[in-house]
C-alpha positions as a Markdown table, in Angstrom:
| # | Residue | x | y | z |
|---|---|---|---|---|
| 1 | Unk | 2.5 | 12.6 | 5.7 |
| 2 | Unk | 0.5 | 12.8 | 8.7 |
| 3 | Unk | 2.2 | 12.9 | 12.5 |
| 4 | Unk | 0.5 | 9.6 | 13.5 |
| 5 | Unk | 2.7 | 6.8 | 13.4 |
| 6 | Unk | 5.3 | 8.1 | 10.8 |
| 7 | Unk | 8.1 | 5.3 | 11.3 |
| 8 | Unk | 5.2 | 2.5 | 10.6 |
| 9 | Unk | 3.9 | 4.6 | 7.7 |
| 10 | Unk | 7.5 | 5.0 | 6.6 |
| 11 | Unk | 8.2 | 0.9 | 6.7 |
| 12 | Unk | 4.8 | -0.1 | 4.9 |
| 13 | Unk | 5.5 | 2.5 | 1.9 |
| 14 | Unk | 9.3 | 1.6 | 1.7 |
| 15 | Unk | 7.4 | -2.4 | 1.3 |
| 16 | Unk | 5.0 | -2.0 | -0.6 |
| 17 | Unk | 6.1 | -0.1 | -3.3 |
| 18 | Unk | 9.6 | -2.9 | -3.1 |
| 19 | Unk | 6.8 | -5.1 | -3.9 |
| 20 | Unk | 4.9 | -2.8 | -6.6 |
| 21 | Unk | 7.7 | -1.0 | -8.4 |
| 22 | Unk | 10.1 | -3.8 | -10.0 |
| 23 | Unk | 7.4 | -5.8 | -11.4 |
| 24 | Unk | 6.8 | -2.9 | -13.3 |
| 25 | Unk | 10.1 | -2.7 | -15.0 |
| 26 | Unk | 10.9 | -6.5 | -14.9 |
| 27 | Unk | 7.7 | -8.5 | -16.0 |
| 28 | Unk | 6.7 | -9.7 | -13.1 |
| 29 | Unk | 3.5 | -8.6 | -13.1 |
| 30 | Unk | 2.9 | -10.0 | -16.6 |
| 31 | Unk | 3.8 | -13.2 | -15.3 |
| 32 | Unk | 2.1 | -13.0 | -12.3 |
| 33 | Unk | -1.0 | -12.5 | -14.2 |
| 34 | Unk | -0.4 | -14.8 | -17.2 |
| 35 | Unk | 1.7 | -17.9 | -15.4 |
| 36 | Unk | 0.4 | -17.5 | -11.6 |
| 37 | Unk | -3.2 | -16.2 | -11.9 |
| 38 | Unk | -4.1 | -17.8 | -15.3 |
| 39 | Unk | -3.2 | -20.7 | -14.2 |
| 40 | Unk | -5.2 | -20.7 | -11.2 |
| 41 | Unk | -8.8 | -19.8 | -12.9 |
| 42 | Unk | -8.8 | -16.2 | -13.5 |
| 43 | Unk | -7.9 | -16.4 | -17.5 |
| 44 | Unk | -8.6 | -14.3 | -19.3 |
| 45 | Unk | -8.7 | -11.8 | -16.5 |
| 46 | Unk | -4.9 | -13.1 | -14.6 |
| 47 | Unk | -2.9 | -10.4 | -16.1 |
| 48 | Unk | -5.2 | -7.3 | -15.7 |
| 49 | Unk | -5.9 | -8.8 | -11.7 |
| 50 | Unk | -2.2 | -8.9 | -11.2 |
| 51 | Unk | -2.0 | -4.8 | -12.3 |
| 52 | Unk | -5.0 | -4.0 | -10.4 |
| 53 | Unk | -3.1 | -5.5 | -7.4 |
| 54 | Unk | -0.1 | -4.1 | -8.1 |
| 55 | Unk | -1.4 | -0.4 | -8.9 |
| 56 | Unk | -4.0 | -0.9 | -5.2 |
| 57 | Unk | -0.1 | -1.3 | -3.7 |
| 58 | Unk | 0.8 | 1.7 | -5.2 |
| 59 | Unk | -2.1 | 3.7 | -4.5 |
| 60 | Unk | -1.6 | 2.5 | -0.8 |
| 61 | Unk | 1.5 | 4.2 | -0.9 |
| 62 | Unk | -0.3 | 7.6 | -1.9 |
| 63 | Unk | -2.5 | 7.1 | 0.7 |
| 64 | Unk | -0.7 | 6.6 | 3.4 |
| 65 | Unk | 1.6 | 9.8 | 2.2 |
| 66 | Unk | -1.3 | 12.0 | 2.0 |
| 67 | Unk | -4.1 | 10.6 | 4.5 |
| 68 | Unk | -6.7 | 11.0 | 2.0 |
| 69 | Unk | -8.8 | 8.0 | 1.3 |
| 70 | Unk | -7.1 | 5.7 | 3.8 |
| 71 | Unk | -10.2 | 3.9 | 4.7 |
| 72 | Unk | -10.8 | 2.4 | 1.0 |
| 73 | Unk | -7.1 | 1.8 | -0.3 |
| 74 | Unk | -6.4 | 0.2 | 3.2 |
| 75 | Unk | -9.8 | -2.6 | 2.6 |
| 76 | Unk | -8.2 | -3.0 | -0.6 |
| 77 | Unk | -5.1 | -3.8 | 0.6 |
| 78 | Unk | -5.8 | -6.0 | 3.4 |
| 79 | Unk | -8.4 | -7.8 | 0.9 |
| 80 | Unk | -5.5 | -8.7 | -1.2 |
| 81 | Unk | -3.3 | -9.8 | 1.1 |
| 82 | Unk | -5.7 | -12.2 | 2.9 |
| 83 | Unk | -6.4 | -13.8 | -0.7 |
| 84 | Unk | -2.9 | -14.1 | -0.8 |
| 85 | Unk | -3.0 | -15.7 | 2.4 |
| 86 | Unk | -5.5 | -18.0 | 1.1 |
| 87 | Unk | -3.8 | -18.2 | -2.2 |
| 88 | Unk | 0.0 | -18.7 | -2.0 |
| 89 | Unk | 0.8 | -18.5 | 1.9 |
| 90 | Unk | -1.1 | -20.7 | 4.0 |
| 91 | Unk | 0.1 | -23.9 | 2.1 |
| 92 | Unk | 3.3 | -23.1 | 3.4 |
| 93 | Unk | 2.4 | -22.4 | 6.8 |
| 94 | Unk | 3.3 | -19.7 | 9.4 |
| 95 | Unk | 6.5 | -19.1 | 9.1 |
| 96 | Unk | 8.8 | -17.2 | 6.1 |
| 97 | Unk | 12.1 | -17.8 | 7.0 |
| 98 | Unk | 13.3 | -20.1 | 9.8 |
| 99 | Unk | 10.8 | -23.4 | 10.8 |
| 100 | Unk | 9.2 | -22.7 | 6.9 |
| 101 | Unk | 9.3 | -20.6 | 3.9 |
| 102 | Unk | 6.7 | -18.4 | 2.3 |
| 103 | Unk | 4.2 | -18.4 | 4.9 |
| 104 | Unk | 1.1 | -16.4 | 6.2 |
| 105 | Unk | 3.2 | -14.4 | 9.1 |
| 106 | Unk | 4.6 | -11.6 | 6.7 |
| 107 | Unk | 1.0 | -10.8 | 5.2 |
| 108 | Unk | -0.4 | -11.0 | 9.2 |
| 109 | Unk | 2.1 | -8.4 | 10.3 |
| 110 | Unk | 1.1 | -6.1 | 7.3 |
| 111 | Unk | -2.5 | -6.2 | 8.0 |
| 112 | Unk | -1.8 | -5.7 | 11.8 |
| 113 | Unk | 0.1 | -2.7 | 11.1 |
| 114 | Unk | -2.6 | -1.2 | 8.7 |
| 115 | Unk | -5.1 | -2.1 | 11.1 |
| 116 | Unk | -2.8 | 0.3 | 13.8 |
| 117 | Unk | -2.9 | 3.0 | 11.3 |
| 118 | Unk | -6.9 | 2.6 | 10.9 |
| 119 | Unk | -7.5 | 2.6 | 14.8 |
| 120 | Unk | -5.1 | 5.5 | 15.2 |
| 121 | Unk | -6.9 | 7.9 | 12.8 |
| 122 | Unk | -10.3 | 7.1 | 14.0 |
| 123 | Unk | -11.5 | 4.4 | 11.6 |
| 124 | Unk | -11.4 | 1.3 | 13.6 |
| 125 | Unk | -12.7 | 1.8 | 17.3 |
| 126 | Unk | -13.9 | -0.7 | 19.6 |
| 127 | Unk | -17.6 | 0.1 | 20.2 |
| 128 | Unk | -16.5 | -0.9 | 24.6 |
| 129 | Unk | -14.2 | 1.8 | 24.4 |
| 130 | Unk | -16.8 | 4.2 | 22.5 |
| 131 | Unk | -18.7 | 4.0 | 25.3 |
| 132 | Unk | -16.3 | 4.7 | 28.1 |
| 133 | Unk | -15.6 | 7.6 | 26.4 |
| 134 | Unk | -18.9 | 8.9 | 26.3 |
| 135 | Unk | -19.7 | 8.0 | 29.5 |
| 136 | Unk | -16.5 | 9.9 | 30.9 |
């Protein structure tokens, strides 16, 4: 694992393979496939969706542990979520726990703190500050 940002690297693999990993062993990605995603248009393709999603999660985690191909499993990833935003969250609202349940502020943290992962290694840089440091 890389020096930059090791405790937010640490958090996000420690989450998303919680996420990934059970499913595996407990059929819940079979059911989120055949009950959820079926059932919401994707048949016959809901149960091999839900183990692409579930194996970009898990090759998100190998990413971030080895820096290579960070760029690509990190679009994945923060495609997904904001479908799930779309999908499942935002018809709860904002919040999880607290004034709601379920909502989109979980999935927004996530993608912020892939996003500070991105713009620490280079990928994501603000073309103003670009040119203040060319300038300088």
């Amino acid at each position: 694992m890389t020096k930059n940002q090791p405790f937010l690297r640490i958090a996000l693999i420690i989450i998303f393979l919680a996420h990934a990993v059970p499913g595996i062993f407990n059929n819940g990605i079979n059911d989120f496939g055949n009950q959820y995603l079926n059932g919401a248009g994707f048949k016959p393709f809901g149960l091999a969706l839900a183990w692409a999603i579930k194996m970009s999660h898990v090759a998100f985690v190998f990413s971030l542990i080895s820096n290579k191909y960070l760029k690509l499993s990190s679009a994945i990833t923060i495609i997904v979520l904001i479908v799930g935003i779309f999908m499942i969250h935002l018809k709860e609202g904002w919040f999880v726990v607290g004034g709601g349940r379920n909502g989109v502020e979980f999935n927004f943290l996530l993608i912020c703190c892939i996003m500070s992962i991105l713009h620490q290694q280079g990928h994501l840089t603000f073309k103003r500050q670009a040119q203040i440091n060319n300038t300088n």
